[in-house]
N, C-alpha and C positions, 0 to 999 in steps of 0.2 A: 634363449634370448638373454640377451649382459642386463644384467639390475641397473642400468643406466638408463635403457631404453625401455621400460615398462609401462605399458601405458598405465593413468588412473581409471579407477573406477567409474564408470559413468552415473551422472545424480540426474536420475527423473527431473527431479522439483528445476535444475537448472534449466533441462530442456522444456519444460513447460512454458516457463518464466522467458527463455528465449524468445520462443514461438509468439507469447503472446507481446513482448516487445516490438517485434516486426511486425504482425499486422497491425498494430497500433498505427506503429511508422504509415504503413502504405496510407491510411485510411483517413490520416490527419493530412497526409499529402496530396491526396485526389478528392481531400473534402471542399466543396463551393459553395457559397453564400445562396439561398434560398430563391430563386424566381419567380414570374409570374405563373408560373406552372404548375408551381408547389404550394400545395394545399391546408392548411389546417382542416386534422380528422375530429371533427366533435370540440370545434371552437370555432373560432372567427378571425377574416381574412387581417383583420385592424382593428385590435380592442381599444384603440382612439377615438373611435367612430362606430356610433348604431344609426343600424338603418330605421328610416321613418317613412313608411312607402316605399318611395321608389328615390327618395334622397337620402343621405346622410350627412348625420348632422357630429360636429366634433364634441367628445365626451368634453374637452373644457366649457362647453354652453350649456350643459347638460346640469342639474341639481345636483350637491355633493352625492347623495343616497341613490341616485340613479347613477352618476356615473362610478359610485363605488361599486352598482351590481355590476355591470361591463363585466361579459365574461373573458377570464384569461387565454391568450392563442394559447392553442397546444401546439405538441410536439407536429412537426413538417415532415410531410412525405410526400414524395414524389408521382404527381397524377400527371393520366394524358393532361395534353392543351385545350382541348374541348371538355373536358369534365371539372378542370380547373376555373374555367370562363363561367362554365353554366353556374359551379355552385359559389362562386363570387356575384353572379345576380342571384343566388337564392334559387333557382330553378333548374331544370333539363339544358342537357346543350344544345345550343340554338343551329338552327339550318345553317350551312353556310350560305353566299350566295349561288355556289354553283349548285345548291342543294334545292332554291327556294326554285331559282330560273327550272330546274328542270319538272320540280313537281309542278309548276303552275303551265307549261307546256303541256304536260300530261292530263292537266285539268283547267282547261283555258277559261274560267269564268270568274267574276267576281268572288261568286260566293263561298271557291275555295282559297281564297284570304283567310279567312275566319281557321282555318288548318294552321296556319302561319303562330297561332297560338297553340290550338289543341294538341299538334304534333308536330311544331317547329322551333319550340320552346320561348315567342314572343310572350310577353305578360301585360303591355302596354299599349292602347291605343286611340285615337280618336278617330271622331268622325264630324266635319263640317258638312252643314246643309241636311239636319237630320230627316225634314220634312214628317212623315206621320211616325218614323218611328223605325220601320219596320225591318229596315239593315239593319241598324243598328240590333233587334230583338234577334238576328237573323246571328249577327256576333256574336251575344250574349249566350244564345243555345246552340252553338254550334263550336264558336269560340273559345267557352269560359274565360276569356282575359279576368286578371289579377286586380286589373284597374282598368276604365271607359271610360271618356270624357267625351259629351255632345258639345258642339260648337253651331247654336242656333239663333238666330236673331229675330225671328218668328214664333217662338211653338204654335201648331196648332191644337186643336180639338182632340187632336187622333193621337198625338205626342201625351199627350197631358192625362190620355186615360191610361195609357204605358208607362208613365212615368210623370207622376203628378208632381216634382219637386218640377218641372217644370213651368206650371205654369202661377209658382208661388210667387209674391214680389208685387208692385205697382212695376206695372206697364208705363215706357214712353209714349210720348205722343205719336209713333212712327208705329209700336206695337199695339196701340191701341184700334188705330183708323186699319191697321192689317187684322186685326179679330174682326171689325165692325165688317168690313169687306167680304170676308171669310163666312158669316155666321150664317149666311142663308145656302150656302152651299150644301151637299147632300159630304154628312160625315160618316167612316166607318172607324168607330170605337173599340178598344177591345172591349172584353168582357171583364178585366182584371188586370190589376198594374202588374207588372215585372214583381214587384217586390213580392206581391199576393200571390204570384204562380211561382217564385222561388228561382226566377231567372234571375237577378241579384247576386243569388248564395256564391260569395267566395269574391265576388267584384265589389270595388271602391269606383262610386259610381258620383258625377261631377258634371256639370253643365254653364255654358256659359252664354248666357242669353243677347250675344253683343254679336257685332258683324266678324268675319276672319281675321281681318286685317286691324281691329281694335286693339288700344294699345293694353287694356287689361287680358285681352287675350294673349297677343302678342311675348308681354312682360309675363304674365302670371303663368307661361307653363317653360320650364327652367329649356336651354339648350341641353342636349344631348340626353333628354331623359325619357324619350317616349322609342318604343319600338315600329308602330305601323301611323300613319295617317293617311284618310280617306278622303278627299277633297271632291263634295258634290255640292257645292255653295254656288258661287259666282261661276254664268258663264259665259261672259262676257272676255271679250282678250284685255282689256285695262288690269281687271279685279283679278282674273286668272291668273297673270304673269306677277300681279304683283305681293300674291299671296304664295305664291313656290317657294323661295327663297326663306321667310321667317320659319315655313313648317320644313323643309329639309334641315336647318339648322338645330332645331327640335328634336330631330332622331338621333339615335346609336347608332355606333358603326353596327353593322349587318341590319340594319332597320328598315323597312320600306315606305318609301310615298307614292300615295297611286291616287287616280282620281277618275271621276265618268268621265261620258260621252267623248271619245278619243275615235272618231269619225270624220268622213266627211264626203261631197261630192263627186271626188276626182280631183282636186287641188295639189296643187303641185308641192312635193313636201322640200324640206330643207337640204344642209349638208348635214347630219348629224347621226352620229351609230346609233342606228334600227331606227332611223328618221323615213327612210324609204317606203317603210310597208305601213300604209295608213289603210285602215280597212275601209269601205265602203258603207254607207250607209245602208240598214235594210228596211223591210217593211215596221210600220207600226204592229207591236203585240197585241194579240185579242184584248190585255190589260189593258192599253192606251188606246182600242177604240170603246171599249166602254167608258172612259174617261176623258171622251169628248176628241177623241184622234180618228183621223181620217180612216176607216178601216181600206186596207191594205194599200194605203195611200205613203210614199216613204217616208222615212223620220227626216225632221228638220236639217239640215245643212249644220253638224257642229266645227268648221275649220276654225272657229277662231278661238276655241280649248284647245286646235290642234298646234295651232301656230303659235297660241303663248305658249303654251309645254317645248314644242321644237326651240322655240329662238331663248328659253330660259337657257334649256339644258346645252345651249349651242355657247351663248354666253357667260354664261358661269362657272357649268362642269363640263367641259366638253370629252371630259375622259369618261362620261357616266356613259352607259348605255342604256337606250328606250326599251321597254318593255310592255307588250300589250297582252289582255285577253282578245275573246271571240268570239263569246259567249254564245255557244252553240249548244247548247244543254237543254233538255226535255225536262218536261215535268216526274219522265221515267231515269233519266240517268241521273238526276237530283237523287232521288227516290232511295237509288241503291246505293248512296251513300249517306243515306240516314236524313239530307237537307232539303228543306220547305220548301216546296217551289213557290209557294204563296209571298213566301217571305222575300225573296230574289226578284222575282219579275217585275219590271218596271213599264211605262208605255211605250221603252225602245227595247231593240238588242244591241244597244249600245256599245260597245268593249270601253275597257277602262285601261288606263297607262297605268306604268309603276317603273319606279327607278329603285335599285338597290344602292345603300350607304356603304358603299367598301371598305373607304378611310375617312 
C-alpha cells in the first residue's frame, strides 16, 4: 500500500463520543411535551394546587408555610390512560362505561351500585330521600365510599339512631309538624350509630336536611365533583323532572345517576334509547306487607318517575342511553356475595334507572 493511502489509527474515545452524539440527536428529536397520560412517579399531578377532598384549591390561597410544603412534580413517565386518570383522582381506575353497563346486567339490582365503589374505582356519592337510613348503611358496608353525602328533608327516628348528626339543629316548622306525625308510629332503631360500629372508618360523611331542589343544596355541592347519585326523594313527575338536570350536572364524566321505582302499568313509553323496555310492576315484598301493603296485592303504578326520566333524558341528552335494573335477587344470591338482604329490601321490587356521564 503507497504511504499516501494509509489509513489512521482508529480512537475508541472518538467512536464513543460519536455514538453517543447521535443518540442524543434522535432522542431530542422524538422528544414531546408531557400529556394527559403522563404521570408524576411519587409527586403530584400540579404542585399549584393540593387537593382538599374531592376539590382543589390553588396553592396561591393557600398560607405562605403551606403552600411552601407543596411537594415538588417529579420527573414524568409515561403510564397507560387508565392508570393515568385513576391516580389524578387519588384512587384505582375507574370502570368505563362499557365496563359499569356490563357488570350491572350481570347483576341487575340496586344493591350492586355500591360495587361501583368497592371495585369500580367511584370514591363519591349521594343519596336523596334517605328515609331510615338503611341504603344508604347498605353503601357504607358494602361500598366504603371516600365521601357520602344524605340529602334529607325529614330525618326520622330510624336515621338519627344510624347517624345522629342527623337529627342535630332546631327543626323548621314543616320538620317539626313531620316528627309530631311520625312519633306514634312503630320505629325500628338501630342498636348503634355507623360511627360506633365503624361503618364511617375512611368516609367524609355530610347531610343536608333541606328538599333536593334547595338552593343550598343545589349551590353547596360544586358541578362535576361527585361520582354516583341516588335519587329516592320526590315522586311525583313535577319534583322528579325537575330535580335531574342540577344532580346530572353534579357528576364526572364516567359518573352515574340512577334513581327508584322505574315501573309501571303497561304505559306507553317514549322515543328515547332503552325508553322501550319499562318493566312491569310486581307484587308487594313480604317487607311492604308488614308495612302496611297489600300482601300480594301489586305495587302502585309508578309512570310518572317513568315519564319524568324518559321526557328529561329525551330533552336534554338525547344521546344518553336509559339504563335499568330488575331486581330479581334472593335473600340467597345477595348472600353469596357478601350483601344484606335486610339492608336492600324495600316494600317493592321496584328497578331503578341509571344513566352513565360519557362526556
Amino acid at each position: 500500500m503507497a504511504k499516501g493511502n494509509k489509513k489512521p489509527p482508529e480512537c475508541i474515545k472518538c467512536k464513543y463520543a460519536l455514538a453517543l452524539f447521535m443518540i442524543g440527536g434522535v432522542w431530542m428529536l422524538t422528544r414531546r411535551p408531557p400529556d394527559e397520560t403522563d404521570v408524576p412517579i411519587g409527586g403530584t399531578l400540579d404542585a399549584a394546587k393540593v387537593a382538599i377532598g374531592e376539590e382543589s384549591i390553588p396553592a396561591k390561597q393557600l398560607s405562605k408555610p403551606a403552600a411552601k410544603a407543596l411537594p415538588q412534580a417529579a420527573p414524568l413517565r409515561k403510564a397507560p390512560a387508565p392508570v393515568a386518570a385513576a391516580a389524578a383522582a387519588g384512587t384505582k381506575a375507574r370502570w368505563s362505561p362499557a365496563e359499569i353497563v356490563s357488570y350491572m346486567e350481570a347483576h341487575p339490582s340496586r344493591a350492586y351500585f355500591a360495587h361501583l365503589f368497592s371495585k369500580g374505582g367511584f370514591r363519591s356519592g349521594i343519596e336523596v330521600g334517605v328515609a331510615d337510613g338503611r341504603f344508604s348503611e347498605h353503601m357504607l358496608l358494602a361500598g366504603k365510599p371516600s365521601f357520602w353525602t344524605l340529602v334529607e328533608p325529614f330525618p326520622n327516628d330510624a336515621l338519627i339512631s344510624r347517624y345522629p348528626p342527623a337529627g342535630e339543629g332546631e327543626l323548621n316548622a314543616e320538620q317539626k309538624a313531620y316528627r309530631a306525625d311520625r312519633a306514634k308510629q312503630p320505629k325500628e332503631l338501630a342498636k348503634a350509630s355507623w360511627h360506633d360500629r365503624g361503618l364511617d372508618k375512611g368516609t367524609t360523611m355530610n347531610i343536608f336536611r333541606h328538599f333536593s331542589t334547595d338552593s343550598a343544596v343545589i349551590e353547596g355541592i360544586p358541578k362535576g365533583s361527585v361520582d354516583f347519585v341516588y335519587l329516592d326523594g320526590a315522586h311525583d313527575y313535577k319534583n322528579v323532572k325537575k330535580e335531574l338536570e342540577p344532580y346530572w350536572q353534579m357528576l364526572r364524566v364516567g359518573g352515574v345517576l340512577a334513581g327508584h321505582d322505574y315501573q309501571n302499568h303497561g304505559d306507553k313509553p317514549l322515543d328515547c334509547k332503552g325508553c322501550e323496555d319499562i318493566p312491569r310492576a310486581r307484587v308487594y315484598t313480604e317487607h311492604g306487607a308488614k308495612h302496611g301493603k297489600k300482601a300480594g296485592g301489586t305495587a302502585a303504578n309508578m309512570n310518572k318517575v317513568v315519564k319524568a326520566v324518559q321526557e328529561w333524558v329525551s330533552e336534554e341528552h338525547p344521546e344518553v342511553p336509559l339504563h335499568h335494573t330488575m331486581e330479581t335477587f334472593t335473600r340467597e344470591s345477595l348472600a353469596a356475595d357478601g350483601l344484606d338482604y335486610d339492608l336492600v329490601i324495600t316494600n317493592t321490587f321496584n328497578p331503578s334507572w341509571y344513566f352513565i356521564k360519557e362526556t
